[in-house]
TORROTOR-939756 format. One line per field, with one value per residue (C-alpha): residue number from 1; residue in three letters; x, y, z. Coordinates in steps of 0.2 Angstrom, whole numbers, always signed. Layout:
N
num: NUM / ...
residu: ALA / ...
xx: X / ...
yy: Y / ...
zz: Z / ...
END
This chain:
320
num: 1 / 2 / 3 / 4 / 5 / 6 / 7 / 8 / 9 / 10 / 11 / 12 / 13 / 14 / 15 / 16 / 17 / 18 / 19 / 20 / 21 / 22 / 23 / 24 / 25 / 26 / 27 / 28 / 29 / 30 / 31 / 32 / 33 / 34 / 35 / 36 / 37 / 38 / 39 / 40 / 41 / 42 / 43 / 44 / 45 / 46 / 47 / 48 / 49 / 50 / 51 / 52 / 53 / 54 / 55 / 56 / 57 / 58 / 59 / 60 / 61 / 62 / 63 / 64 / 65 / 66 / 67 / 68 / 69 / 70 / 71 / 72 / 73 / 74 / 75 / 76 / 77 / 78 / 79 / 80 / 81 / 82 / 83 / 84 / 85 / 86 / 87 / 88 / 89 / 90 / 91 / 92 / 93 / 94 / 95 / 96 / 97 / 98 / 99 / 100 / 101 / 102 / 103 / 104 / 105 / 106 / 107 / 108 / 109 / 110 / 111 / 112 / 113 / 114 / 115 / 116 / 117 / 118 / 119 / 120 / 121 / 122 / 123 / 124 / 125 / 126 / 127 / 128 / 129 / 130 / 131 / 132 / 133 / 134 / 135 / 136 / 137 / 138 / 139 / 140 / 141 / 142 / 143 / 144 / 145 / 146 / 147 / 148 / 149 / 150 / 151 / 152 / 153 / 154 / 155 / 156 / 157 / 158 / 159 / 160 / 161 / 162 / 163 / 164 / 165 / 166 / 167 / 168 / 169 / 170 / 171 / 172 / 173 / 174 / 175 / 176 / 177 / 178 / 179 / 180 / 181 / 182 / 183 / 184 / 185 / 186 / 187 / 188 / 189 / 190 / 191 / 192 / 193 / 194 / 195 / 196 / 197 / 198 / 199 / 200 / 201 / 202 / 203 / 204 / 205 / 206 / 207 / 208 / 209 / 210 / 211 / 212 / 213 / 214 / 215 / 216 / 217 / 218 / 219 / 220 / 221 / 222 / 223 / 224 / 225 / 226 / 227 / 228 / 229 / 230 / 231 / 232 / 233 / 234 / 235 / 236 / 237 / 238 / 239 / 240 / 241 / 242 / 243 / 244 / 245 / 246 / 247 / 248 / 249 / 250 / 251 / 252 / 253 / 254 / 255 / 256 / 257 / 258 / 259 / 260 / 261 / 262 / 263 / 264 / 265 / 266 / 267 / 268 / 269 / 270 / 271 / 272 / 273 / 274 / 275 / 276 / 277 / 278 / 279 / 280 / 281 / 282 / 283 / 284 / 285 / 286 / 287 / 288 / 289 / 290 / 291 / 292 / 293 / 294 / 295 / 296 / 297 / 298 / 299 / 300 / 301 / 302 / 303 / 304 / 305 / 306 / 307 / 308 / 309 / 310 / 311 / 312 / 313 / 314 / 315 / 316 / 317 / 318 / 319 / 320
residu: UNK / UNK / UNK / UNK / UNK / UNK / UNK / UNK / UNK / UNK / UNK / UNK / UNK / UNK / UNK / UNK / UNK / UNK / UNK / UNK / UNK / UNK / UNK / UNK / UNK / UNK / UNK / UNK / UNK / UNK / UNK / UNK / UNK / UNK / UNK / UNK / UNK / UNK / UNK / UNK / UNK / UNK / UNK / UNK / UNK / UNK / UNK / UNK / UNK / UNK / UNK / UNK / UNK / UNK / UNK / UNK / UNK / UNK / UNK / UNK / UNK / UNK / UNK / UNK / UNK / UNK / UNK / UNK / UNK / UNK / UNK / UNK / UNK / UNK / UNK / UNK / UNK / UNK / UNK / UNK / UNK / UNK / UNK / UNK / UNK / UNK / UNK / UNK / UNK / UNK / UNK / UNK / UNK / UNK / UNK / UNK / UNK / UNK / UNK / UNK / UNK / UNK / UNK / UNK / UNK / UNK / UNK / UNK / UNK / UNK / UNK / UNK / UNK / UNK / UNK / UNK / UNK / UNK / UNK / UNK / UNK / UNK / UNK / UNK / UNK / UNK / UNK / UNK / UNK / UNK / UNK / UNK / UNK / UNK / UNK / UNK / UNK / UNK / UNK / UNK / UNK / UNK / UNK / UNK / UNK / UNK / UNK / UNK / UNK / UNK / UNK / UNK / UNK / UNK / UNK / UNK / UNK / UNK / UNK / UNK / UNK / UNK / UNK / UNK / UNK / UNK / UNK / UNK / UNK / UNK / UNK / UNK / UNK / UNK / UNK / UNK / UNK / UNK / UNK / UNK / UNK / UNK / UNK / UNK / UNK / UNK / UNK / UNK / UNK / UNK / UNK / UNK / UNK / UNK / UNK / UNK / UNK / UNK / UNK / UNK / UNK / UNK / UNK / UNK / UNK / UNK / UNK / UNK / UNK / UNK / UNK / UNK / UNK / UNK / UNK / UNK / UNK / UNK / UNK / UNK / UNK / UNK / UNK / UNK / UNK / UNK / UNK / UNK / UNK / UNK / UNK / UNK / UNK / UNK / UNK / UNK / UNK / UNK / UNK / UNK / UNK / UNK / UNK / UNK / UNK / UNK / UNK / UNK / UNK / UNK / UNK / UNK / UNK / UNK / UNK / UNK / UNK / UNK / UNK / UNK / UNK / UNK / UNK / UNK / UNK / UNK / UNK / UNK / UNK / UNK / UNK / UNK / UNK / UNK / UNK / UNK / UNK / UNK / UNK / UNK / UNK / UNK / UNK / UNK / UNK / UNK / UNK / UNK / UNK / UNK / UNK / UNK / UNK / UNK / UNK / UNK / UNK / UNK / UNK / UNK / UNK / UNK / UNK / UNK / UNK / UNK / UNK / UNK / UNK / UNK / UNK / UNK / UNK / UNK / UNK / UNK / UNK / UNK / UNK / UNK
xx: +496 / +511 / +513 / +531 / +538 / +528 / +542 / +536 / +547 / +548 / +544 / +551 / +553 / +562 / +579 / +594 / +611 / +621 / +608 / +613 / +629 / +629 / +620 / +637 / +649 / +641 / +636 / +643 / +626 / +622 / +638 / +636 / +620 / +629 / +644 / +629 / +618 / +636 / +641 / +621 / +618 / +623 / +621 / +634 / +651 / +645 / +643 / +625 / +634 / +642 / +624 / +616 / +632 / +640 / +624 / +620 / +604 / +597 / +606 / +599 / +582 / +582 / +568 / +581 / +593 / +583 / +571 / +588 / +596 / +578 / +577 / +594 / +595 / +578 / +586 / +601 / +593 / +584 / +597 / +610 / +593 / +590 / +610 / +606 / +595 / +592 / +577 / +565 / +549 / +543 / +522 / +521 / +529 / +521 / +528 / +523 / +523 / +541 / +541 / +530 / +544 / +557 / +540 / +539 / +558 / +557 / +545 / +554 / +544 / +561 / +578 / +587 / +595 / +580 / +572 / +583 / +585 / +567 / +568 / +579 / +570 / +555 / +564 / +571 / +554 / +546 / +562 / +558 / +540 / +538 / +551 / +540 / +525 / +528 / +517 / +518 / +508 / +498 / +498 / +480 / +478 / +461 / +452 / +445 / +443 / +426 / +431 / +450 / +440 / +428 / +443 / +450 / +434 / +433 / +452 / +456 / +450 / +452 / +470 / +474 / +472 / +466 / +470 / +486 / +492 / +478 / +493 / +484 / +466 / +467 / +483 / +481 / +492 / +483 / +494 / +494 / +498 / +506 / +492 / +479 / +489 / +492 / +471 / +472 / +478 / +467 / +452 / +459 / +458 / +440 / +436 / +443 / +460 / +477 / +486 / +506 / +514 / +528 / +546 / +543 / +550 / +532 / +513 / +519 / +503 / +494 / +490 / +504 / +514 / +507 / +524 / +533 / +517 / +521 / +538 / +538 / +525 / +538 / +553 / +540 / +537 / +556 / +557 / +553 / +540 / +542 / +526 / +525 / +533 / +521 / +509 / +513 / +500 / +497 / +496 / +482 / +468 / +473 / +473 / +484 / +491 / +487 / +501 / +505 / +497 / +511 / +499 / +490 / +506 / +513 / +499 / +496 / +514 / +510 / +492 / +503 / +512 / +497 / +483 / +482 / +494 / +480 / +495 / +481 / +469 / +482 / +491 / +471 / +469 / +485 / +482 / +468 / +476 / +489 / +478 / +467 / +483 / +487 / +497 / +513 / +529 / +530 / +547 / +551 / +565 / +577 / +579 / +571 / +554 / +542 / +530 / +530 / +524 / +509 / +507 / +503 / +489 / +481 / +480 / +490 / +488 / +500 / +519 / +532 / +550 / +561 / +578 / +585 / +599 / +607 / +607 / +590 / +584 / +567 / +555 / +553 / +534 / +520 / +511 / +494
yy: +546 / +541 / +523 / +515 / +509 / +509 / +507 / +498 / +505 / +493 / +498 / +492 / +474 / +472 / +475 / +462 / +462 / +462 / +475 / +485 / +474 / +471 / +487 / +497 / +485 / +485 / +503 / +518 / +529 / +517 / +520 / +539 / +535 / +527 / +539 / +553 / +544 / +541 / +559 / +566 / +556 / +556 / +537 / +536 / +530 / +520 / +522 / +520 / +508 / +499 / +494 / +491 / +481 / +472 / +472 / +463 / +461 / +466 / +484 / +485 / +479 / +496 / +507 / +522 / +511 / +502 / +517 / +528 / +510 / +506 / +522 / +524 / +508 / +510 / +526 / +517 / +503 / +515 / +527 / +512 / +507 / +523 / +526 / +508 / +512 / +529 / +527 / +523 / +532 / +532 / +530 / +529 / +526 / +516 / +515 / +504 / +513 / +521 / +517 / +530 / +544 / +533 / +534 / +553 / +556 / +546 / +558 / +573 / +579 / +582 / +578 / +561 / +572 / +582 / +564 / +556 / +570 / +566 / +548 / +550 / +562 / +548 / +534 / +541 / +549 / +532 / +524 / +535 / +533 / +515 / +514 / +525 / +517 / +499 / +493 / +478 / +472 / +455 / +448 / +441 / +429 / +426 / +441 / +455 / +472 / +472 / +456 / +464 / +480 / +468 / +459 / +475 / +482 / +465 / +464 / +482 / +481 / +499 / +500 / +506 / +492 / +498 / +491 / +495 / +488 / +480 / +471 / +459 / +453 / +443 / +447 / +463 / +470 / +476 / +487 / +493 / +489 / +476 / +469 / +472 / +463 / +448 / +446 / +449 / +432 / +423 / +432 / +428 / +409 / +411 / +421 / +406 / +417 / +413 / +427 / +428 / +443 / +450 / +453 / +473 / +489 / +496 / +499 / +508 / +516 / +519 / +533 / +527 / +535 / +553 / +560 / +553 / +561 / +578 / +579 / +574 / +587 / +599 / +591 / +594 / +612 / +616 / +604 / +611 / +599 / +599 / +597 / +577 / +573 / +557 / +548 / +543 / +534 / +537 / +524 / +535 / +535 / +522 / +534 / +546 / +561 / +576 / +584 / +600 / +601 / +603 / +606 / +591 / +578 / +585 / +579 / +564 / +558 / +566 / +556 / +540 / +537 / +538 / +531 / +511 / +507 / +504 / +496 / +484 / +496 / +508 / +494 / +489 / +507 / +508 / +493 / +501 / +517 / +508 / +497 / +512 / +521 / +508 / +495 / +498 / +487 / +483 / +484 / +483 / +491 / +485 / +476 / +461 / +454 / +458 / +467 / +455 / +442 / +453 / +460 / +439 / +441 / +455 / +454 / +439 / +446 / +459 / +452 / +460 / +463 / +461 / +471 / +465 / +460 / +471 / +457 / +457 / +470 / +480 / +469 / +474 / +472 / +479 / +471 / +473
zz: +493 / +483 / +484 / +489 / +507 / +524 / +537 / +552 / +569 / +584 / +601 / +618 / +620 / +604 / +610 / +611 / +615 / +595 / +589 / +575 / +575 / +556 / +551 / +559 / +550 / +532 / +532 / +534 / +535 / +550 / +559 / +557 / +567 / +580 / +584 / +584 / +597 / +606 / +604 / +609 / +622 / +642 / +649 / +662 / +659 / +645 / +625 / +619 / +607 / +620 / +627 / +610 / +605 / +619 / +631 / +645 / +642 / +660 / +655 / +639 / +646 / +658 / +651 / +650 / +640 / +628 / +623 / +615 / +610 / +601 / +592 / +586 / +581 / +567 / +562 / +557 / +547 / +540 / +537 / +528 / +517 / +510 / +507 / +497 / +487 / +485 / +474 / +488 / +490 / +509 / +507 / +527 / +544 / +559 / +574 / +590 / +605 / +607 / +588 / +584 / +587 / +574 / +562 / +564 / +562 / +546 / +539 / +545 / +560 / +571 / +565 / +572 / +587 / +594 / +591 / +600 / +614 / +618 / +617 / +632 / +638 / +640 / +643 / +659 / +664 / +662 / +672 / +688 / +687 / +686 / +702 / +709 / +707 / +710 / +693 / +681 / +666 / +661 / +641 / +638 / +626 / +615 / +624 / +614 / +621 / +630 / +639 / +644 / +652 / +660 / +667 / +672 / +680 / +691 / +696 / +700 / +720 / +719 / +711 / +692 / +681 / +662 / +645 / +639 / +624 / +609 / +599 / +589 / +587 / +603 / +609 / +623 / +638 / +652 / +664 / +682 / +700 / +707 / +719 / +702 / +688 / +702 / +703 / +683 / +681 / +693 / +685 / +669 / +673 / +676 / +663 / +651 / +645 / +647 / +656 / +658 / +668 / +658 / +663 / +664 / +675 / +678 / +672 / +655 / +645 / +662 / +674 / +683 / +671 / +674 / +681 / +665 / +654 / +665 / +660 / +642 / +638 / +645 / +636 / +619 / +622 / +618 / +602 / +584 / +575 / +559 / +545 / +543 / +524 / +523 / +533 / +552 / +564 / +581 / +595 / +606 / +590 / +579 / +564 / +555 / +563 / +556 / +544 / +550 / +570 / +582 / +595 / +592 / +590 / +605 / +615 / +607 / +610 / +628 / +631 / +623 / +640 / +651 / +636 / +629 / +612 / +598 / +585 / +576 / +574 / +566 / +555 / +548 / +545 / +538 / +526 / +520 / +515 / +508 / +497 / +494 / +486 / +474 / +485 / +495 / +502 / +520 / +530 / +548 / +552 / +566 / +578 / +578 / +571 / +582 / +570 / +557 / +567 / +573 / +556 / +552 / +568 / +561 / +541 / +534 / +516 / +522 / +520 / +529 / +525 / +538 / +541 / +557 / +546 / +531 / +519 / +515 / +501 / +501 / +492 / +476 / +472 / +480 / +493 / +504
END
């Protein structure tokens, strides 16, 4: 693996009103992404860019808002860097959650419209299903993962309730309905974890999702996916996805909706592949910093660019 630039893509929950503000205003490659994602996408009487740019944030929040807004927002930092310096060599792409598909654009599976056509696609499914299904998810803090199945296992009461999200060594999201996640917190107490319920539509990376899995395995079918340029990591396994297996990425990104979001797992891996290739930069694209504060949690050797704003210039030495 040639050593150079492993892009980090942020996932939902990043998003803030001003996104990609700067980006469009200091570079023309990122407000050609812009006017695309305005021109591709259909979200009511409003501009994408209007959302991304001029919010509120409730709106942007919406699952089938901030899931197009995420994606075309990385593609245009990503876009504005590379028209920068044209010299970067891209080692690997990661990608938390609805990250993953800006990681596998970046290394050519589907160009940045059929990327962003599904994005939609999902963000929409996932929209319907979590108002269907009345879910919600609970952060725990300082539990590992036999404890946040154990917690699940006693809470449940015969409701979903599974692991959703392993973030960080001691930071996981457990997801699933209403009735479950409101015993989660009291079992949390006794189980000597802090537990917070988070401001979300629904029980996202759980089988309450199966409708939103359904429909983006038929939105997938029509999509033409590419052979991988560079490395990319999946959420459901934690490791690389395999270069040239549609079949196999097509259900991965399927089972990702319904299946828990192993990001630490895949950034230790990732490291390590990294550090076995001779040494790469780190570089989270935008918005926000979200994945550089985990990356500190999960290997504080590791230092991360950050490129929420244009000003700051891919690090120069290598790194983790």
């Amino acid at each position: 693996m040639t050593a150079g630039y492993v892009f980090l893509c942020p996932g939902q929950g990043a998003q803030v009103v001003g996104m990609g503000k700067a980006w469009i205003e200091s570079s023309a490659a990122a407000a050609n992404i812009f006017r695309t994602a305005d021109e591709v996408t259909s979200l009511g009487a409003r501009r994408l860019s209007e959302f991304c740019l001029d919010g509120p944030q409730e709106e942007l929040n919406r699952t089938d808002v901030s899931q197009p807004a995420l994606f075309t927002c990385g593609i245009a930092s990503h876009a504005a860097l590379v028209d920068r310096h044209p010299g970067i060599v891209t080692a690997a792409a990661n990608g938390l959650s609805l990250g993953e598909y800006t990681a596998l654009c970046i290394a050519g599976a589907f160009g940045f419209a059929d990327g962003l056509r599904l994005v939609a696609t999902r963000g929409r499914l996932m929209q319907q299903a979590a108002e269907a299904s009345k879910g919600g998810m609970v952060a725990l803090i300082g539990a590992e993962e036999a404890q946040a199945t154990e917690l699940c296992a006693a809470a449940a009461g015969g409701e979903v309730l599974v692991p959703a999200n392993f973030n960080a060594p001691g930071q996981i999201v457990v997801s699933g309905s209403v009735g479950a996640c409101d015993r989660a917190v009291e079992v949390a107490g006794k189980m000597g974890l802090r537990a917070t319920k988070l401001a979300v539509a629904g029980a996202f990376h759980s089988p309450l999702m199966a409708p939103a899995a359904e429909g983006m395995a038929r939105a997938l079918e029509h999509v033409e996916i590419k052979p991988l340029a560079v490395d990319v990591w999946s959420n459901v396994t934690g490791l690389r996805h395999e270069r040239n297996d549609p079949a196999r990425l097509r259900k991965l990104l399927v089972d990702q909706i319904v299946s828990p979001v192993r990001w630490s797992q895949s950034c230790t891996d990732l490291v390590g592949a990294m550090q076995d290739a001779g040494g790469a930069t780190f570089h989270e694209l935008a918005p926000n910093t979200v994945l550089k504060g985990l990356m500190r949690r999960i290997d504080r050797s590791v230092e991360v660019t950050n490129h929420d704003q244009p000003q700051r210039d891919p690090a120069a030495q290598p790194s983790g």
